[in-house]
C-alpha positions as CSV (number, residue, x, y, z in Angstrom):
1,X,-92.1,231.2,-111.1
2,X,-94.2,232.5,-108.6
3,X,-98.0,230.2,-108.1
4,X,-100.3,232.8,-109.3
5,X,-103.2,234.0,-106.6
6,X,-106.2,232.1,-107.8
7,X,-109.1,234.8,-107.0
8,X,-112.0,232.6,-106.4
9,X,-109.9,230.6,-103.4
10,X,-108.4,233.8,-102.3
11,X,-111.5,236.1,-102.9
12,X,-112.4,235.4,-98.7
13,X,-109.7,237.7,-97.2
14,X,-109.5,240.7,-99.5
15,X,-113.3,241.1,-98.6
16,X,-113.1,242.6,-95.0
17,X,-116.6,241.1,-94.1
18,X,-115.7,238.6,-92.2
19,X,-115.1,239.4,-88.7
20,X,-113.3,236.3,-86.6
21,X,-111.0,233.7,-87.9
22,X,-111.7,230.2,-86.6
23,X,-109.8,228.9,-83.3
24,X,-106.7,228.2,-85.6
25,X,-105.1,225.8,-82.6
26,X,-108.0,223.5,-83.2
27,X,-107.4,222.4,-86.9
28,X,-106.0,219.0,-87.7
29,X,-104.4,221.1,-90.3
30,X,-102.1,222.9,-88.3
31,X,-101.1,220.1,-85.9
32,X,-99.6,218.1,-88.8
33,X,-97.8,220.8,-90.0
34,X,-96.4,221.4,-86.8
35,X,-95.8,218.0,-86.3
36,X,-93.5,217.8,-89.8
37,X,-91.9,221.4,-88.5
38,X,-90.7,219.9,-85.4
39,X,-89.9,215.7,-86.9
40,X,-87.5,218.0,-89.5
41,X,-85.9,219.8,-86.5
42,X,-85.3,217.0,-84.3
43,X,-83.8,215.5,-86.9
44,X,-81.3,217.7,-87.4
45,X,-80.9,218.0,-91.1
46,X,-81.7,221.9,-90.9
47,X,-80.9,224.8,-88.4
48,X,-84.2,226.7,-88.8
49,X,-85.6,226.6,-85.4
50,X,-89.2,226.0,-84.7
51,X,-90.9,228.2,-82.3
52,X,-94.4,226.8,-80.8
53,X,-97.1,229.7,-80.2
54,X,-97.4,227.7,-76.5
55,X,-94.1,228.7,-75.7
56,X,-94.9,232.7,-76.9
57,X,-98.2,232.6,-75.4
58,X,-97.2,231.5,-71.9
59,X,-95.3,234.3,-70.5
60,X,-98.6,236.8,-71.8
61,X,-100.8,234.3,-69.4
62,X,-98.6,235.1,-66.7
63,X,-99.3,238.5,-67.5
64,X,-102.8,237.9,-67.3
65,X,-102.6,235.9,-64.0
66,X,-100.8,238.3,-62.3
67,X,-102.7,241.5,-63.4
68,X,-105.7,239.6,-62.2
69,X,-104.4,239.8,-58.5
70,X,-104.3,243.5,-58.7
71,X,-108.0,243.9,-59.8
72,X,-110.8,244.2,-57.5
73,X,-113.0,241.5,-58.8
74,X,-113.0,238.5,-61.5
75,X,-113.4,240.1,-64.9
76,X,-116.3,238.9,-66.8
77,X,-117.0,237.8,-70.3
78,X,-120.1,237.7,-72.3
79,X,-120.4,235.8,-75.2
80,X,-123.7,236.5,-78.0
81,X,-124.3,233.4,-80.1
82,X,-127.1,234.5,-82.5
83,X,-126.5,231.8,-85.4
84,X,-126.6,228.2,-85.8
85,X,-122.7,228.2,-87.7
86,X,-120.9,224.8,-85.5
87,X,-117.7,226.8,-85.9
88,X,-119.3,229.6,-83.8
89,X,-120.8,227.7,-81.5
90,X,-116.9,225.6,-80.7
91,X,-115.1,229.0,-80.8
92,X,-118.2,229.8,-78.0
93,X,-116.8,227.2,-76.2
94,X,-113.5,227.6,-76.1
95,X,-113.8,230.8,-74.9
96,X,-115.3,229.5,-72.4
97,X,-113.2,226.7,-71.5
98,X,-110.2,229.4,-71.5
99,X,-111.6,231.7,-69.4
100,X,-112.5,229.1,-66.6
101,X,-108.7,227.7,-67.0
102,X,-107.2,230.8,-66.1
103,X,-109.6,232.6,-63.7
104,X,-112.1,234.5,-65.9
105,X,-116.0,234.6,-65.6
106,X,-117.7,233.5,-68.7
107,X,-121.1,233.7,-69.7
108,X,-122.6,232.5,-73.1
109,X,-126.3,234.0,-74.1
110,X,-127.8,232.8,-76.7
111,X,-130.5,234.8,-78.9
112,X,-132.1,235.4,-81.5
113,X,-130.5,237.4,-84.5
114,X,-133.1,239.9,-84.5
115,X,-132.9,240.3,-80.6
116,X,-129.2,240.7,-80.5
117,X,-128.9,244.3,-80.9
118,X,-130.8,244.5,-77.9
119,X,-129.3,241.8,-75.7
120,X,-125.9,244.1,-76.7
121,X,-127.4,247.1,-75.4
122,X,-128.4,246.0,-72.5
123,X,-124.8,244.5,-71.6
124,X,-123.5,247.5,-72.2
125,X,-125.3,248.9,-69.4
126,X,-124.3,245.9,-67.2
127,X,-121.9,247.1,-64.7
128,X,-121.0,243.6,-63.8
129,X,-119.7,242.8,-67.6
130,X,-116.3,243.8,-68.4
131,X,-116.1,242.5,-71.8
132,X,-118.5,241.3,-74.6
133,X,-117.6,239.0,-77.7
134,X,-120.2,238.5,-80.6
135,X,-119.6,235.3,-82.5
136,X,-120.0,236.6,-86.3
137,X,-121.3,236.2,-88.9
138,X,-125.2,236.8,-88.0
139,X,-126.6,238.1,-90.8
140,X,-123.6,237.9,-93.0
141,X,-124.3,241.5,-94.8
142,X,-123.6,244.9,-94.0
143,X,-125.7,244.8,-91.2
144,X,-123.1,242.5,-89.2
145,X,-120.3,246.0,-89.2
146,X,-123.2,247.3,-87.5
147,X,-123.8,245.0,-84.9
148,X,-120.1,245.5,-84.4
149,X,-120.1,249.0,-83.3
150,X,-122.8,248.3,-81.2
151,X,-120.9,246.8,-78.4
152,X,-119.6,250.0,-76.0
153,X,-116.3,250.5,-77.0
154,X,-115.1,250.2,-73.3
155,X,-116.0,246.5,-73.2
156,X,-114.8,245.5,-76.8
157,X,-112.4,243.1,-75.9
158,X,-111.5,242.2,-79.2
159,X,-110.9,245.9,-80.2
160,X,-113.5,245.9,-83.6
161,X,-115.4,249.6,-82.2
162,X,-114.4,252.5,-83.9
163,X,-112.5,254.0,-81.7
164,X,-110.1,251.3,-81.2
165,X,-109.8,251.0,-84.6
166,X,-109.0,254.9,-85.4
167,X,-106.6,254.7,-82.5
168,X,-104.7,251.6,-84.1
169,X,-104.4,253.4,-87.5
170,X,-103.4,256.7,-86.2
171,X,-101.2,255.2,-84.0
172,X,-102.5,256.3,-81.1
173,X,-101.5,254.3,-78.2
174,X,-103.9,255.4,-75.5
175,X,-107.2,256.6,-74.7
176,X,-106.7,259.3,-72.2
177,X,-104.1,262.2,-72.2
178,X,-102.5,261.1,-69.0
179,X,-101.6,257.5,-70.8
180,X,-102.5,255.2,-68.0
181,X,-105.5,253.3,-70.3
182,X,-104.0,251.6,-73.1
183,X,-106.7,251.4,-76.4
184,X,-107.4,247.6,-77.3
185,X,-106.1,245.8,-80.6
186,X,-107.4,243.5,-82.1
187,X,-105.9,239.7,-81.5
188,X,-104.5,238.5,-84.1
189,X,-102.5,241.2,-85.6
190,X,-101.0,241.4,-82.1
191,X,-100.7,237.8,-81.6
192,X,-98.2,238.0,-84.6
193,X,-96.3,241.1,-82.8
194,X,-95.4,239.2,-79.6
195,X,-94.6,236.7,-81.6
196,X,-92.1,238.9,-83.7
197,X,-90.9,240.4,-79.9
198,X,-90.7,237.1,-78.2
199,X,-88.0,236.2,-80.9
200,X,-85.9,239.3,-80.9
201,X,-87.5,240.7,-84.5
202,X,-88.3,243.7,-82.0
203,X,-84.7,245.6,-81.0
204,X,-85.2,246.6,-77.4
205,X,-81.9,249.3,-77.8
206,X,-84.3,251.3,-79.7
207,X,-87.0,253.7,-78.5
208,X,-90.1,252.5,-77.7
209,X,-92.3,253.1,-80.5
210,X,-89.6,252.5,-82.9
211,X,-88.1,249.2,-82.5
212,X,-89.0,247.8,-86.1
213,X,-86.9,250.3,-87.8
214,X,-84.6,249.2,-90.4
215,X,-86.6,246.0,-90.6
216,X,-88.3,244.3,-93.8
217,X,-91.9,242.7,-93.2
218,X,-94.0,240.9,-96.0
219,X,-97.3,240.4,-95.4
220,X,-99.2,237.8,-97.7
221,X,-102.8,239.2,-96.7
222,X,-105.0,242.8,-96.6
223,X,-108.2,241.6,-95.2
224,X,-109.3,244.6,-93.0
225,X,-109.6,241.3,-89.9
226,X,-106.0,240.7,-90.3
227,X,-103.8,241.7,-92.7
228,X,-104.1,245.2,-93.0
229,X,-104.1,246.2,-89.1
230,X,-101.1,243.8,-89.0
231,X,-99.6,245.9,-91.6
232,X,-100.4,249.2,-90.3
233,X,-99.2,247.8,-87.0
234,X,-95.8,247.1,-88.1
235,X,-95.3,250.1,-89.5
236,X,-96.4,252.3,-86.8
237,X,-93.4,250.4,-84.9
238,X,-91.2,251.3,-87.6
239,X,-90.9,248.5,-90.1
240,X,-91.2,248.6,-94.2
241,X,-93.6,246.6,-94.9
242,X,-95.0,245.2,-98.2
243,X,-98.6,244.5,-98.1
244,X,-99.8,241.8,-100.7
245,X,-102.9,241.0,-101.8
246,X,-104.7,239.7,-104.9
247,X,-105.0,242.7,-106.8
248,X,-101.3,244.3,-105.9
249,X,-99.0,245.4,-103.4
250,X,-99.1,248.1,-101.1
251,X,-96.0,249.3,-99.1
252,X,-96.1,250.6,-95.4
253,X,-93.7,253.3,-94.0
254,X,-93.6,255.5,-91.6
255,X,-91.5,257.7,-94.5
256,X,-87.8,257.7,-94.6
257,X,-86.1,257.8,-90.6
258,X,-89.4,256.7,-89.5
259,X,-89.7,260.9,-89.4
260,X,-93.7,260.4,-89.4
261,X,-95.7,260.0,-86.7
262,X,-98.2,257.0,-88.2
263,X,-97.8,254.8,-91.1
264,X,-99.2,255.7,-94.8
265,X,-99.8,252.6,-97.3
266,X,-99.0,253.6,-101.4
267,X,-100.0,250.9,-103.9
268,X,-96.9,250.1,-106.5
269,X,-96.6,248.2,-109.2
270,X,-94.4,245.5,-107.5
271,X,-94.4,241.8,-107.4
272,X,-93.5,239.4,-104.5
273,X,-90.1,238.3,-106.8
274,X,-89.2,242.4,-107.0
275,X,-88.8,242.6,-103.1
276,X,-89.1,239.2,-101.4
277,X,-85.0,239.5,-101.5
278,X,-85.4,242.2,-98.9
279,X,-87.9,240.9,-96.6
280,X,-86.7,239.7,-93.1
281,X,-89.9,238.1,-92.0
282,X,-92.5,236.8,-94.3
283,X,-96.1,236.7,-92.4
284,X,-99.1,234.6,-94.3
285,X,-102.6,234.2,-93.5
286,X,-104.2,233.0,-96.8
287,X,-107.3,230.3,-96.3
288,X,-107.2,227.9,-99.3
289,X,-105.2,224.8,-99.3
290,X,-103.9,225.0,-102.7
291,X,-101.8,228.7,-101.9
292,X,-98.1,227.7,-100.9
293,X,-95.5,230.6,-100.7
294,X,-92.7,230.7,-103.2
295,X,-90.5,229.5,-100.8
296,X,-87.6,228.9,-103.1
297,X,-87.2,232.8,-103.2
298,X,-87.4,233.8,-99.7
299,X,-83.9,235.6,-98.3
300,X,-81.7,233.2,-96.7
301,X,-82.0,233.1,-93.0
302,X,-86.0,234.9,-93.1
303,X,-88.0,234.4,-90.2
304,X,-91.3,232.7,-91.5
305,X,-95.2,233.1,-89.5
306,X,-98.1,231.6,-90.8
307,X,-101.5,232.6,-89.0
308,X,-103.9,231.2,-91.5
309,X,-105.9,228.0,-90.6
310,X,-103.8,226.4,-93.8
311,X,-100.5,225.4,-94.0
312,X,-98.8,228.5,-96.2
313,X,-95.5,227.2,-96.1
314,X,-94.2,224.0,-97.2
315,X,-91.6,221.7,-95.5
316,X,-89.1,223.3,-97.6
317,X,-89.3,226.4,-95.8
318,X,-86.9,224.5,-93.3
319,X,-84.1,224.6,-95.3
320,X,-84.4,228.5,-95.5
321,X,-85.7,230.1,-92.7
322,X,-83.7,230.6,-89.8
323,X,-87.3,230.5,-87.5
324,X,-90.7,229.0,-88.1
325,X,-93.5,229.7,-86.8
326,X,-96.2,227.5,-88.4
327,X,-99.1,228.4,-86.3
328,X,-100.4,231.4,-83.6
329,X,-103.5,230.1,-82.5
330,X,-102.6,229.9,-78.7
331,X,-101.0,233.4,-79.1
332,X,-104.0,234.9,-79.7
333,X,-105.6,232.8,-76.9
334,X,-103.5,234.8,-74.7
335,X,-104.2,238.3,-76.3
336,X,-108.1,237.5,-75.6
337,X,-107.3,237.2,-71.9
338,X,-105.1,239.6,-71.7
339,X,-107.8,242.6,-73.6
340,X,-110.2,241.5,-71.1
341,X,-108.2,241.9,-68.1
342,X,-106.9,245.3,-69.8
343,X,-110.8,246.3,-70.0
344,X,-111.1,245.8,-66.8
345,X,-108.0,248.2,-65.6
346,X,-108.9,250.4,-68.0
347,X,-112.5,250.9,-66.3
348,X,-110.8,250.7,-62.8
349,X,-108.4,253.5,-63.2
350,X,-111.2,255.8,-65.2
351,X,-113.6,255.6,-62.3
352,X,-110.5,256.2,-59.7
């Protein structure tokens, strides 16, 4: 039997408030299970393959390094602090620390919460920032989707604004008719989709824009941070996907032959057991350390991601997938980067 969703545990990514997930690559959490991933591969007793988000991330740094060359300048960063959470204040530094490892300008400000909308603004009519990154929550209300859509869309670098968000659902690709700026997404989601290409989910014979056709995706989260604009993403590229959350499941198509142009979502009546048997990759980013996936009725030979700071999967999970992936954190390290040198081509070509 499936381990019911306990709503009070689960309750924190079905509420689409919260804006960031923690630096995943920095919980003890996720090194042990990584550690147990890899102990049960080198020993042999299983041919699931683990695959390390270091080893995905590295060829979308060398992206990122050699993009830089063609720019005219260093790109900069600015980070707004405007709370006293610790976990803000280490993802502040990280971001910093990765910037200065690969060539990027970073600068931290620190204000007040009521002066933040302000310090925004007036970064926005910077010319020397590229890219601004607000470390939420600040007021932890409704007022915080605000602050969001503050930042000017061309230097969100972690693609929250409006537009970027409308493009992403719509599955529009670009923001200009001739198709030379790309929109931004939003990290994580595409951490887990060069993840998904890096390991050949993706079939390269098939046009671009279509290369998840005739694949099966479940995704064990809706939050409107992560799961959902995973989901949506998927589908745009072609994929069925089944959506779960606490209160149901909703299935992503792009309609039968992938015929329409961007995904639409129906809610059903199903339950994980009704189509886990179909699913080729399994994706979960659920927060509570009690929540393990029903491994025992996953397809034989499913690829299996796990992007929540948790470990979703147990060790089990070798003996049925044919890939693991038990963390992305240093994925999405990449994709940070990699937006902010994006913003910057992006504003280079449009004021060519």
């Amino acid at each position: 039997m499936i381990k019911t969703f306990q709503r009070q545990t689960l309750s924190y990514i079905f509420r689409g408030i919260t804006f960031r997930p923690r630096p995943r690559y920095q919980t003890s959490a996720m090194a042990t299970a990584t550690a147990a991933a890899l102990a049960v591969a080198k020993a042999g007793t299983t041919q699931c393959k683990v695959v390390l988000a270091t080893t995905v991330a590295q060829s979308l740094l060398d992206e990122v390094q050699t993009t830089l060359k063609t720019l005219q300048r260093k790109p900069k960063l600015v980070g707004f602090l405007a709370n006293e959470d610790p976990a803000s204040r280490t993802y502040a530094e990280w971001t910093g620390k990765s910037c200065e490892q690969y060539g990027l300008d970073f600068e931290l400000r620190e204000v007040d919460k009521d002066e933040l909308e302000a310090a925004v603004i007036l970064a926005n009519e910077d010319d020397s920032v590229d890219g601004g990154i607000i470390y939420f929550p600040i007021f932890g209300t409704k007022q915080d989707q605000y602050l969001q859509q503050i930042l000017d869309v061309s230097k969100d670098v972690e693609g929250l604004s409006h537009k970027h968000v409308f493009n992403m659902y719509q599955n529009i690709r670009f923001l200009d008719e001739n198709k030379a700026r790309k929109s931004i997404l939003p990290c994580t989601p595409l951490a887990v989709i060069k993840v998904l290409e890096y390991i050949g989910v993706y079939n390269k014979i098939i046009p671009y824009g279509n290369r998840l056709f005739g694949r099966t995706v479940m995704v064990v989260n809706r939050s409107e941070v992560v799961g959902r604009p995973l989901a949506a993403l998927l589908a745009n590229d072609g994929a069925s996907v089944y959506s779960v959350d606490i209160n149901n499941i909703q299935h992503f198509t792009r309609g039968e032959g992938v015929k329409m142009h961007r995904h639409h979502a129906v809610d059903t009546d199903l339950k994980v057991e009704d189509v886990i048997h179909k699913c080729d990759v399994v994706v979960t980013g659920v927060p509570s350390k009690g929540y393990k996936f029903p491994v025992e009725l996953l397809k034989d030979g499913a690829i299996c991601i796990n992007f929540s700071s948790e470990e979703n999967f147990g060790p089990e999970v070798m003996n049925k997938a044919s890939i693991y992936v038990p963390a992305i954190g240093k994925v999405t390290i990449a994709i940070l980067l990699r937006n902010l040198v994006r913003l910057c081509q992006n504003r280079e070509l449009k004021s060519a």
